[in-house]
One Martini backbone bead per residue (centre of mass of N, CA, C, O) as a GRO file, in nm:
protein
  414
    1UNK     BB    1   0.100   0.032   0.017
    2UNK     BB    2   0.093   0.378   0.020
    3UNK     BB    3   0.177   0.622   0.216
    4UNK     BB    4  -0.033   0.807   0.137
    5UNK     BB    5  -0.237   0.669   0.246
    6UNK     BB    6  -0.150   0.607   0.546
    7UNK     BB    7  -0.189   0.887   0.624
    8UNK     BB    8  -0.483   0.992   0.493
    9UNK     BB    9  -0.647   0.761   0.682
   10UNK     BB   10  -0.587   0.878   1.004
   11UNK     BB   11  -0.713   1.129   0.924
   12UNK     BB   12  -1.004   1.307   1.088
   13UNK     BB   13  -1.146   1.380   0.808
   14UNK     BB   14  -1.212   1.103   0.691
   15UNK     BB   15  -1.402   0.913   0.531
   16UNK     BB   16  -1.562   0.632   0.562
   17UNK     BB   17  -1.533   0.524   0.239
   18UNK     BB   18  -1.218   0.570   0.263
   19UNK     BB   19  -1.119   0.363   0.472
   20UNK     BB   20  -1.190   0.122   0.258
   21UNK     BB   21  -1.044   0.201  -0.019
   22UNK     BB   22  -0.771   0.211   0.161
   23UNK     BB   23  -0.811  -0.112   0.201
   24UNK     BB   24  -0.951  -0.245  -0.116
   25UNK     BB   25  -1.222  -0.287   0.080
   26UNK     BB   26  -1.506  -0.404   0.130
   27UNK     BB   27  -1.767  -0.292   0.408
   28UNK     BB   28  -1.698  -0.268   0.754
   29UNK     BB   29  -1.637   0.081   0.823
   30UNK     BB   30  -1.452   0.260   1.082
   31UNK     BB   31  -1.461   0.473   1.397
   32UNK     BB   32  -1.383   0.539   1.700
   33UNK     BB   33  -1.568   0.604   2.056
   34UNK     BB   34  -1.569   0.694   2.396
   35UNK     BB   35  -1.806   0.600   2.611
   36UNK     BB   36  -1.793   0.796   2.916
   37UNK     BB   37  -1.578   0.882   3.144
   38UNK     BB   38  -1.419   0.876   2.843
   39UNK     BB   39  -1.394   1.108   2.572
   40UNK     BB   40  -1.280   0.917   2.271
   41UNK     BB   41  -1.077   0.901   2.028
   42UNK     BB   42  -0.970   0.659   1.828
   43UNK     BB   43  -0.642   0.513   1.876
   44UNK     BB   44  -0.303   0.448   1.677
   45UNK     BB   45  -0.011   0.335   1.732
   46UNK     BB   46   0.318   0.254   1.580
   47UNK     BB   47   0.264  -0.063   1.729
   48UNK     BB   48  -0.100  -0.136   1.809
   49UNK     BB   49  -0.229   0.050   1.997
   50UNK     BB   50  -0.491   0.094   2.169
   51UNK     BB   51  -0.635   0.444   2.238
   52UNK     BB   52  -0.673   0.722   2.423
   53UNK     BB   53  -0.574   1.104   2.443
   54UNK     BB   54  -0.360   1.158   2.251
   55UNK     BB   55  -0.161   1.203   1.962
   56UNK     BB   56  -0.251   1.003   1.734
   57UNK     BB   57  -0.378   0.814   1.500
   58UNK     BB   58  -0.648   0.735   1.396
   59UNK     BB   59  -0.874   0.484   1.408
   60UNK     BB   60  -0.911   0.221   1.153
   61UNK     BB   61  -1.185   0.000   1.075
   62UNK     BB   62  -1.269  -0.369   0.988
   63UNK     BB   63  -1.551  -0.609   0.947
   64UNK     BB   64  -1.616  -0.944   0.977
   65UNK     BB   65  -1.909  -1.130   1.003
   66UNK     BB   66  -1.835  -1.438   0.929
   67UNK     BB   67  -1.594  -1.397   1.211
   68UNK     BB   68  -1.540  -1.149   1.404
   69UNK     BB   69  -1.323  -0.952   1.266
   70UNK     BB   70  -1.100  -0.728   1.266
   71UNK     BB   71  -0.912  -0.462   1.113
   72UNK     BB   72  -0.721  -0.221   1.027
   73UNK     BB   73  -0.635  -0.021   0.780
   74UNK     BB   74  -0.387  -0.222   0.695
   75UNK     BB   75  -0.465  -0.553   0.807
   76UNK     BB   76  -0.446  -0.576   1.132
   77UNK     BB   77  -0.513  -0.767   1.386
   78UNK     BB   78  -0.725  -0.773   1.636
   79UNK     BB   79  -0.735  -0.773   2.005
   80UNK     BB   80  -0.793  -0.968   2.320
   81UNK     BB   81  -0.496  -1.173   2.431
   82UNK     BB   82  -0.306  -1.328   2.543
   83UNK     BB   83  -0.163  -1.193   2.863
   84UNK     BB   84  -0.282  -0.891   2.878
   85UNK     BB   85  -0.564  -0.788   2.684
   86UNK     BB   86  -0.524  -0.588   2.492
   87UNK     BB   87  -0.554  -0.376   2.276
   88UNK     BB   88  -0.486  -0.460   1.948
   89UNK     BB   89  -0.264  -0.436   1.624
   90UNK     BB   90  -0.099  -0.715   1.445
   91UNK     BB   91   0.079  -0.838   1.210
   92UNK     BB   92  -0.009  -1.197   1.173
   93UNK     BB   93  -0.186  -1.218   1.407
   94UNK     BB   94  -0.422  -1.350   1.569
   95UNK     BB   95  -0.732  -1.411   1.664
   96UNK     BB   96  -0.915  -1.443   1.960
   97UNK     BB   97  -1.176  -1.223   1.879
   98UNK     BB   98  -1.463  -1.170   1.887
   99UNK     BB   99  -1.662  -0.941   1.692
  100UNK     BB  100  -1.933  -0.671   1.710
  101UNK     BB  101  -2.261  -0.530   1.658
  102UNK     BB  102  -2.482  -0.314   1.849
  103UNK     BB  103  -2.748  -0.135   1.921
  104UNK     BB  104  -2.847   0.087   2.132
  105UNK     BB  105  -3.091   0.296   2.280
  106UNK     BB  106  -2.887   0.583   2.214
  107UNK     BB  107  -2.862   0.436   1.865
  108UNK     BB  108  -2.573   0.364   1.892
  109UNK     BB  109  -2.314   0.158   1.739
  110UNK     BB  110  -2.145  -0.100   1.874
  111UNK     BB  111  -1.864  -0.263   2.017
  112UNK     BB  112  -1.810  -0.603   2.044
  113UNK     BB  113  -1.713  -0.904   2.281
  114UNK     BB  114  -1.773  -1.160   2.283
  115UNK     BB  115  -1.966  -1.238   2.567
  116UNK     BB  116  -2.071  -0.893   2.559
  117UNK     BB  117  -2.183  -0.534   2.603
  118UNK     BB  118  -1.921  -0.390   2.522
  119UNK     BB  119  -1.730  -0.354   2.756
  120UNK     BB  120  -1.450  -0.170   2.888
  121UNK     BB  121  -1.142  -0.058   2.995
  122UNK     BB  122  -0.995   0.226   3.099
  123UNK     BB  123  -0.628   0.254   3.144
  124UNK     BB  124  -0.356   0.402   3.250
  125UNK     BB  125  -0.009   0.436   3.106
  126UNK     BB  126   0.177   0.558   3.328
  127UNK     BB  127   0.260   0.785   3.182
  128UNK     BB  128   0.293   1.133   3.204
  129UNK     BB  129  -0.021   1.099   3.069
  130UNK     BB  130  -0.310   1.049   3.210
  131UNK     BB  131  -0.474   1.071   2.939
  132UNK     BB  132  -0.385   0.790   2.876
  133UNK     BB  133  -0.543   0.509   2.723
  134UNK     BB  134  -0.605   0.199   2.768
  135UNK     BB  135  -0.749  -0.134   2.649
  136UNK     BB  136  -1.012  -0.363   2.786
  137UNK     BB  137  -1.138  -0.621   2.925
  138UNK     BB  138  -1.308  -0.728   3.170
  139UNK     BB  139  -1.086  -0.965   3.300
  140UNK     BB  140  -0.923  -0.788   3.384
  141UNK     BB  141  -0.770  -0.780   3.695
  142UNK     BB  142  -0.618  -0.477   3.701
  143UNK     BB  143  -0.834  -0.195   3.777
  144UNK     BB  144  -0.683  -0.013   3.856
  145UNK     BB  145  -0.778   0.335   3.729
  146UNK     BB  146  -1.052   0.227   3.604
  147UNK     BB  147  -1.256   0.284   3.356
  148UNK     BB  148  -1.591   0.229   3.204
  149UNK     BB  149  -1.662   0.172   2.850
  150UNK     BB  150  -1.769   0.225   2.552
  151UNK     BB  151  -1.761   0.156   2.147
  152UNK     BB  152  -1.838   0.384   1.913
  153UNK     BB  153  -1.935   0.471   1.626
  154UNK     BB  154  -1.808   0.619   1.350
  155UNK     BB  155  -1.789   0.667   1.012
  156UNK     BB  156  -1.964   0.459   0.868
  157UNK     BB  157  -2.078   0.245   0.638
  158UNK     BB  158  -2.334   0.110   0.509
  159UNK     BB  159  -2.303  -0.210   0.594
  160UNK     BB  160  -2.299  -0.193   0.905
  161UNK     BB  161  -2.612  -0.146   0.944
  162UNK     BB  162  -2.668  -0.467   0.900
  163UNK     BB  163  -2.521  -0.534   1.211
  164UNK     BB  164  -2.672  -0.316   1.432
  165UNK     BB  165  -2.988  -0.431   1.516
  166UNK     BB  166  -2.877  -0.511   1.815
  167UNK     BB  167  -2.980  -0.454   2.163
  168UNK     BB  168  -2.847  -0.256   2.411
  169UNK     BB  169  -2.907  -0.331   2.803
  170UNK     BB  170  -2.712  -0.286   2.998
  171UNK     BB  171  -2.544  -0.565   3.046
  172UNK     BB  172  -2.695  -0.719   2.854
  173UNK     BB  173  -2.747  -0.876   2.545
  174UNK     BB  174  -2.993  -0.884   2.282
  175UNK     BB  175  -3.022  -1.191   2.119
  176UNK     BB  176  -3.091  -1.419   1.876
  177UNK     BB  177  -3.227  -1.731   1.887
  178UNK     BB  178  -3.283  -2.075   1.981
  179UNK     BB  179  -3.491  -2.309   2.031
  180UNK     BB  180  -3.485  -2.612   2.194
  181UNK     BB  181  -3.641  -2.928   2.316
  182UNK     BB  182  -3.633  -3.164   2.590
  183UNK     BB  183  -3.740  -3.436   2.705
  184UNK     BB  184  -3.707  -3.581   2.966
  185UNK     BB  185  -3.775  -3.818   3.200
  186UNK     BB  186  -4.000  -3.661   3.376
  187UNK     BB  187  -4.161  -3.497   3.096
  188UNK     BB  188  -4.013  -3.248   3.087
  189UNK     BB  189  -3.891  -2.956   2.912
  190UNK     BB  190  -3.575  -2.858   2.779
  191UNK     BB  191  -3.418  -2.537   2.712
  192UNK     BB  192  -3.251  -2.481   2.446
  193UNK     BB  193  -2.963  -2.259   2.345
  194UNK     BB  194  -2.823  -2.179   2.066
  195UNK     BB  195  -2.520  -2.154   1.855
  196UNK     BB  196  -2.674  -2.040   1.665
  197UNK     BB  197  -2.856  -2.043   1.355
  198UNK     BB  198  -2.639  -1.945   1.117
  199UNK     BB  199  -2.397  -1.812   0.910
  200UNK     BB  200  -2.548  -1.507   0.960
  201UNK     BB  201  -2.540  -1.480   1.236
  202UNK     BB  202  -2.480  -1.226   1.495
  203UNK     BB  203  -2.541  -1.455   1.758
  204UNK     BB  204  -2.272  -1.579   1.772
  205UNK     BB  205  -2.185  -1.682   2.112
  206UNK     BB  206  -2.404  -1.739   2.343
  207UNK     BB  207  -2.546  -1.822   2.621
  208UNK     BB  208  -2.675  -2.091   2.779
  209UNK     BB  209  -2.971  -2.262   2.867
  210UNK     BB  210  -3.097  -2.475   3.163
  211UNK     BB  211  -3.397  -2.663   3.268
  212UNK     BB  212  -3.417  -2.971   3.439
  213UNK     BB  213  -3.718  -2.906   3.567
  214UNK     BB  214  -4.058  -2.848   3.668
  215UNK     BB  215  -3.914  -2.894   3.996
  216UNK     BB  216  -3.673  -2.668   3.936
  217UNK     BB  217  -3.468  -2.484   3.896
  218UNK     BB  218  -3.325  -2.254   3.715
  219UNK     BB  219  -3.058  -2.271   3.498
  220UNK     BB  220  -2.797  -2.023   3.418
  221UNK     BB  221  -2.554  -1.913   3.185
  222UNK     BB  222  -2.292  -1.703   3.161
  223UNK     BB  223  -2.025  -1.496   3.009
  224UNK     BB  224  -1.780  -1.250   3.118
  225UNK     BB  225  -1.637  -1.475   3.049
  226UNK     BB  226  -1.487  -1.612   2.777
  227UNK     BB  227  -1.527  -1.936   2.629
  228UNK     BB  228  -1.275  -2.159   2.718
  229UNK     BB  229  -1.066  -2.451   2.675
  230UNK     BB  230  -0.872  -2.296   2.927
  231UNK     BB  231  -1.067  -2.365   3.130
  232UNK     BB  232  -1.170  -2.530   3.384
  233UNK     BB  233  -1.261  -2.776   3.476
  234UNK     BB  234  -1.567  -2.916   3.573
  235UNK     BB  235  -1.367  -3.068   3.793
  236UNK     BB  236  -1.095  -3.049   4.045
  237UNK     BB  237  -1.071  -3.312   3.948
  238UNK     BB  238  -0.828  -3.513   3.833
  239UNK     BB  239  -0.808  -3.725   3.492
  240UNK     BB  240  -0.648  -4.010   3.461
  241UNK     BB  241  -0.646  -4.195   3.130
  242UNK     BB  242  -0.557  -4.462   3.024
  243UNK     BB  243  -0.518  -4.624   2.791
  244UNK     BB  244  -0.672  -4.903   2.893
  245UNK     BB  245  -0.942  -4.812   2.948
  246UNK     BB  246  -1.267  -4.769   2.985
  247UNK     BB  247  -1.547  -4.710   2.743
  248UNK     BB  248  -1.845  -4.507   2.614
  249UNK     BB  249  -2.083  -4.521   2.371
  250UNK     BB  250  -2.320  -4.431   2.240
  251UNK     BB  251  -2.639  -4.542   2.245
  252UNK     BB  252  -2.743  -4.254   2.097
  253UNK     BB  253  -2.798  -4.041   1.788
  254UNK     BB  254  -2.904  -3.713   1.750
  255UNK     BB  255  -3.180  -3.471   1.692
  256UNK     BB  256  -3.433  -3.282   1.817
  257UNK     BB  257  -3.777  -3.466   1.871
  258UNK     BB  258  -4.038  -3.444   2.048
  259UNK     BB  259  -4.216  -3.684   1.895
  260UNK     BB  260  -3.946  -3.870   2.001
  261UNK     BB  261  -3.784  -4.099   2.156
  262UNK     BB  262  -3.643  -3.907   2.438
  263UNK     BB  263  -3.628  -3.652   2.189
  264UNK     BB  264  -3.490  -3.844   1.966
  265UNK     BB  265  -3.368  -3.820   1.670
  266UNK     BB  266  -3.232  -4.060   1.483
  267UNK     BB  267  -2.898  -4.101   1.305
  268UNK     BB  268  -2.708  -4.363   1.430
  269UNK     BB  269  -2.399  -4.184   1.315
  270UNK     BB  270  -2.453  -3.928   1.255
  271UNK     BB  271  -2.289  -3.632   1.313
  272UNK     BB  272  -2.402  -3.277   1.370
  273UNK     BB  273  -2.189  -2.997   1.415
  274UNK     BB  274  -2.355  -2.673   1.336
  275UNK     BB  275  -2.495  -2.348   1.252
  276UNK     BB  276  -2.808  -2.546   1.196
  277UNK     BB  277  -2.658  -2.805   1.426
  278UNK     BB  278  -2.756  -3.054   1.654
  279UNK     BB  279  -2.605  -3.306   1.876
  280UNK     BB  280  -2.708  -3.593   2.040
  281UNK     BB  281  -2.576  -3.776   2.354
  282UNK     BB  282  -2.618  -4.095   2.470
  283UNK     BB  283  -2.587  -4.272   2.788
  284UNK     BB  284  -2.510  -4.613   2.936
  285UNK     BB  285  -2.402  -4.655   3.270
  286UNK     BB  286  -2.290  -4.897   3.446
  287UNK     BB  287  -2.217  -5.029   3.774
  288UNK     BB  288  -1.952  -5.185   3.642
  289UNK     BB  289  -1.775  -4.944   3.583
  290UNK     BB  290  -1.746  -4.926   3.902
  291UNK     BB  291  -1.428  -4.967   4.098
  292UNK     BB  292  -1.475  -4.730   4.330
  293UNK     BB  293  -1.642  -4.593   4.538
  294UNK     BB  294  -1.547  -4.323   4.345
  295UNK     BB  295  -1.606  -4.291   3.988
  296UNK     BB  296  -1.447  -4.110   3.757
  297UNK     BB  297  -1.522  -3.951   3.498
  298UNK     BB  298  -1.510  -3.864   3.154
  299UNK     BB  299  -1.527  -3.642   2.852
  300UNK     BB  300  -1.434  -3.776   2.538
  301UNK     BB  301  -1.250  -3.660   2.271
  302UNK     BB  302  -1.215  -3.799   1.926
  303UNK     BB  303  -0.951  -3.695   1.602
  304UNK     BB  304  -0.856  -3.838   1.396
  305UNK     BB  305  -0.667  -3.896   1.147
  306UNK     BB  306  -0.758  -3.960   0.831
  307UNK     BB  307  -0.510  -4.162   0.831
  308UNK     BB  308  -0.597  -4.350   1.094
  309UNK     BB  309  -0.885  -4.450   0.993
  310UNK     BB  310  -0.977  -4.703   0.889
  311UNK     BB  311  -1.074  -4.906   0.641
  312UNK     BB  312  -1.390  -4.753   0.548
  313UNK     BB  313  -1.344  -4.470   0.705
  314UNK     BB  314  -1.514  -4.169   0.730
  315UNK     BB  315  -1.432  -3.871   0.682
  316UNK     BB  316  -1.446  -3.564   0.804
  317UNK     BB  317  -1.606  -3.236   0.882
  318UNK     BB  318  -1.440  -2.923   0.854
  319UNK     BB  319  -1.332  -2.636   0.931
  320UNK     BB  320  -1.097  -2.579   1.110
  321UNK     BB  321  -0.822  -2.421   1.257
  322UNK     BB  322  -0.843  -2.177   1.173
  323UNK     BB  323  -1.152  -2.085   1.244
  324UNK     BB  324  -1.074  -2.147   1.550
  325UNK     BB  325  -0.880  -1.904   1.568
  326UNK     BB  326  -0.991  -1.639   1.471
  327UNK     BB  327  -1.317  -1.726   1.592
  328UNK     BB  328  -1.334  -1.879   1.904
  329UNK     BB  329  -1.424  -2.167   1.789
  330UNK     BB  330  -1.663  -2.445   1.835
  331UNK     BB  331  -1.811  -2.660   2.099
  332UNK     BB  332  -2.088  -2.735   2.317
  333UNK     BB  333  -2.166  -2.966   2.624
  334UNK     BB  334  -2.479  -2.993   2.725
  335UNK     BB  335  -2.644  -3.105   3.002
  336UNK     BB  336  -2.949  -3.269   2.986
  337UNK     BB  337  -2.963  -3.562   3.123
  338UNK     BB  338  -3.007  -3.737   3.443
  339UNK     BB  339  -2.952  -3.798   3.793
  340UNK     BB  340  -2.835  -3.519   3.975
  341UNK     BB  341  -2.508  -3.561   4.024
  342UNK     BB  342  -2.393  -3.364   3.802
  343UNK     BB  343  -2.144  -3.159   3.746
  344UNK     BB  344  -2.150  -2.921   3.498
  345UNK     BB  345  -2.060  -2.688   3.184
  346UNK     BB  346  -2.241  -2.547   2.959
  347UNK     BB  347  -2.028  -2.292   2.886
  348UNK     BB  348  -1.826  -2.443   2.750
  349UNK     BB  349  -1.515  -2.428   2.525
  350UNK     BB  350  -1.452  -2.711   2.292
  351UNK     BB  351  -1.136  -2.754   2.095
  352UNK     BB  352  -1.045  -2.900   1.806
  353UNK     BB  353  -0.812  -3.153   1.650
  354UNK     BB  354  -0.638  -3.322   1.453
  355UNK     BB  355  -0.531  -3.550   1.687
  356UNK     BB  356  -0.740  -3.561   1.948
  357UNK     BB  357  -0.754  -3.612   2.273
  358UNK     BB  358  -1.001  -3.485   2.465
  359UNK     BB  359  -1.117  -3.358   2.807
  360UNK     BB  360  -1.429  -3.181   2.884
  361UNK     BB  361  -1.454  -3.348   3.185
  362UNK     BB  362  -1.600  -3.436   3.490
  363UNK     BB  363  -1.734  -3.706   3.682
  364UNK     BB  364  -1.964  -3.877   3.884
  365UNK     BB  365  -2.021  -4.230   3.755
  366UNK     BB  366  -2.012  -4.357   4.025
  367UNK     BB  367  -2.038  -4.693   4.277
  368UNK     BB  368  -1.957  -4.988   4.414
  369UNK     BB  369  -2.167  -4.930   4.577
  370UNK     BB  370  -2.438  -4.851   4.666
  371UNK     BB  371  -2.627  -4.581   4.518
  372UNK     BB  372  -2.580  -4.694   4.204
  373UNK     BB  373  -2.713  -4.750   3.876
  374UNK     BB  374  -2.791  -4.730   3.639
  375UNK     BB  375  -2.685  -4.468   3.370
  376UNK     BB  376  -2.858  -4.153   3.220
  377UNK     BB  377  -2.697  -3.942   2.982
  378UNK     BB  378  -2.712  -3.600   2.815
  379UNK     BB  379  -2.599  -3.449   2.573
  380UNK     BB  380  -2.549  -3.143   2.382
  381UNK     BB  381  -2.415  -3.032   2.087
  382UNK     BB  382  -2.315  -2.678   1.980
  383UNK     BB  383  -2.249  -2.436   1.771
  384UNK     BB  384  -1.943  -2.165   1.793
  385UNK     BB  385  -1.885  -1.950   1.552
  386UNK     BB  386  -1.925  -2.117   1.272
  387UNK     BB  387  -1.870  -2.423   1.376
  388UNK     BB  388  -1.790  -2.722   1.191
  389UNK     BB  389  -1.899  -3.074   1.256
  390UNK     BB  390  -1.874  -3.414   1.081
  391UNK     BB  391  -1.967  -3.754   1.147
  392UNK     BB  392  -1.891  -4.137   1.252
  393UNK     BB  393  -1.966  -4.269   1.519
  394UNK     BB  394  -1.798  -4.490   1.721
  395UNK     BB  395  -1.954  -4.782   1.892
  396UNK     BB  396  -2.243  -4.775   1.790
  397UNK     BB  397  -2.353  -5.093   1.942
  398UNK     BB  398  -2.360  -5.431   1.948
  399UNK     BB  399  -2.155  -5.437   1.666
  400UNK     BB  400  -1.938  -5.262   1.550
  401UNK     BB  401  -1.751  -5.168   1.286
  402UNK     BB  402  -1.628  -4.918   1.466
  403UNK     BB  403  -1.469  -4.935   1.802
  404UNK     BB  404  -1.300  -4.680   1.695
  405UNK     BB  405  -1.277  -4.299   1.656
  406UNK     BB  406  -1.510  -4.090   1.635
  407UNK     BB  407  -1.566  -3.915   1.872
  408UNK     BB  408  -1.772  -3.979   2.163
  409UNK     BB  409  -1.675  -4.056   2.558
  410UNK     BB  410  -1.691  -4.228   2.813
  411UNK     BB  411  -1.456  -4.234   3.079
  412UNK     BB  412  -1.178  -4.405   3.294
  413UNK     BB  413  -1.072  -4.326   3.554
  414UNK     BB  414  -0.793  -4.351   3.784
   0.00000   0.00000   0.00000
């Protein structure tokens, strides 16, 4: 890109219109404007740091919506990720921050992040100039001297207006979801919230809801911090599994069905996680599974290459390990219903990787004395930021063509 163009992109005065040109791409591009206790035009120095109050060059952003990628004026991946989650943007870099738009009650434009109704820190750079601010998201640890604000748009282009028409009211962000029900053992119905309805959902990527039965509290899980593969599993007990450990492959796979038996249409092994499926995976875990006073099972996900897969196992359908770096996304296991002793974690974001085997949580599956007998367990997997995954499940049956490979499995912890 020629240096003349690249100075006067940064100049206060130029048009929306420009911004995008100057980037040689159409799309939705802007400047932004810092709302609250320090009212600043968002500027950009030349490390990449995003600042407001400073001396420096004016910030011109453009995102592309059906990945929530953010890109400065030159083409610089934005993000706010560790270890310090300062918001910057820089060449080369991926990005791990999913970035959206929501129109606020007070008209103005808002950029989100993450499951979050895009509230930030604004905090002072220590530098001489205390009217100097960087920007995080709402989990940095250390706030001290942080006002928090929103970041609104100006001088937007017409595509803009096609993402912005989510209202964001106090805290909440309020954004279309899909709802599925799944009906219980008990008879009652638990409404599941879908990450995301579709690839061009603007709300991929919010918190699922779930209420466990007609006589049971509702429980909600938000998420003020993003869900990451990253974050501690489901319980504080750690899960060693030998290679030779037993598994259980799920009983049942298909997807929510009001009335189909036990609420699953029946897939036989075809699993299918994408913004437009959810699919359930139910288990049946007997009470010899359990070998210790009290047994910890893990759910592990196993993804080989195909190139390791059997002869004559059909290979998966994957969106890619790049679109879940750069969109952090992935999939969700809610689980949907139990026999009450599970404490499981329904809003982790759970990312594979071919060659992957991995536990996604850990629970009491069960115990060698009395008071567990058989148990029937059941997650819902549901796409989360446009990740897409297609598969045939392994070992479901009592005679599999293919007792290992792809799929998930409740496994026994040592």
């Amino acid at each position: 890109m020629r240096p003349s163009l690249v100075t006067i992109l940064f100049s206060g005065t130029v048009t929306a219109a420009a911004v995008c040109e100057r980037q040689e791409s159409q799309g939705c591009c802007f400047h932004l404007e810092s709302v609250g206790s320090v009212n600043e035009t968002v500027e950009e120095n030349h490390t990449g740091r995003i600042l407001l109050g400073g001396s420096f060059q004016q910030g011109g952003f453009c995102l592309n919506p059906s990945n929530g990628t953010l890109k400065d004026a030159i083409g610089n991946n934005c993000f706010m990720r560790a270890p310090n989650y300062e918001f910057q943007c820089y060449q080369g870099a991926l990005s791990t921050t999913f970035f959206m738009l929501s129109t606020g009650s007070d008209g103005k434009t808002k950029l989100l992040y993450d499951e979050t109704p895009g509230t930030v820190f604004a905090c002072p750079t220590g530098s001489s100039n205390q009217d100097v601010y960087s920007l995080f998201p709402l989990w940095k640890n250390d706030t001290t001297g942080c006002v928090e604000i929103t970041l609104a748009l100006t001088n937007q282009t017409a595509e803009c207006a096609a993402q912005g028409g989510s209202p964001v009211t106090g805290s909440t962000t309020a954004l279309p979801t899909t709802e599925l029900t799944v009906p219980t053992e008990t008879g009652s119905k638990v409404p599941i919230i879908q990450y995301g309805s579709g690839a061009s959902d603007s709300s991929i990527g919010q918190a699922s809801t779930r209420t466990t039965d007609a006589s049971s509290t509702t429980k909600s899980t938000s998420a003020p911090e993003p869900p990451s593969s990253s974050n501690p599993s489901n319980s504080s007990q750690a899960c060693s599994v030998a290679s030779s450990a037993p598994s259980i492959a799920p009983r049942k796979l298909g997807f929510p069905q009001d009335n189909a038996p036990d609420g699953i249409h029946d897939t036989s092994l075809d699993a299918s996680i994408t913004p437009v499926n959810s699919t359930i995976f139910q288990y049946t875990i007997p009470r010899s599974f359990a070998t210790k006073s009290t047994q910890l099972c893990a759910l592990q996900f196993r993804l080989p290459f195909c190139s390791d897969l059997p002869s004559g196992y059909p290979c998966f359908h994957f969106s890619g390990s790049e679109q879940e770096t750069l969109s952090n996304s992935g999939m969700v296991f809610s689980l949907v219903s139990d026999d009450g002793r599970t404490t499981w974690n329904n809003s982790a974001l759970h990312q594979v990787h071919p060659g992957d085997k991995k536990d996604f949580g850990t629970f009491e599956c069960g115990t060698a004395s009395a008071g567990y007998g058989e148990r029937k367990i059941t997650w819902l997997a549901s796409s989360v930021r446009n990740f897409a995954l297609e598969f045939q499940q392994a070992g479901v049956g009592s005679s599999p063509e293919f007792v290992d490979g792809v799929g998930a499995w409740v496994v026994q912890c040592s």
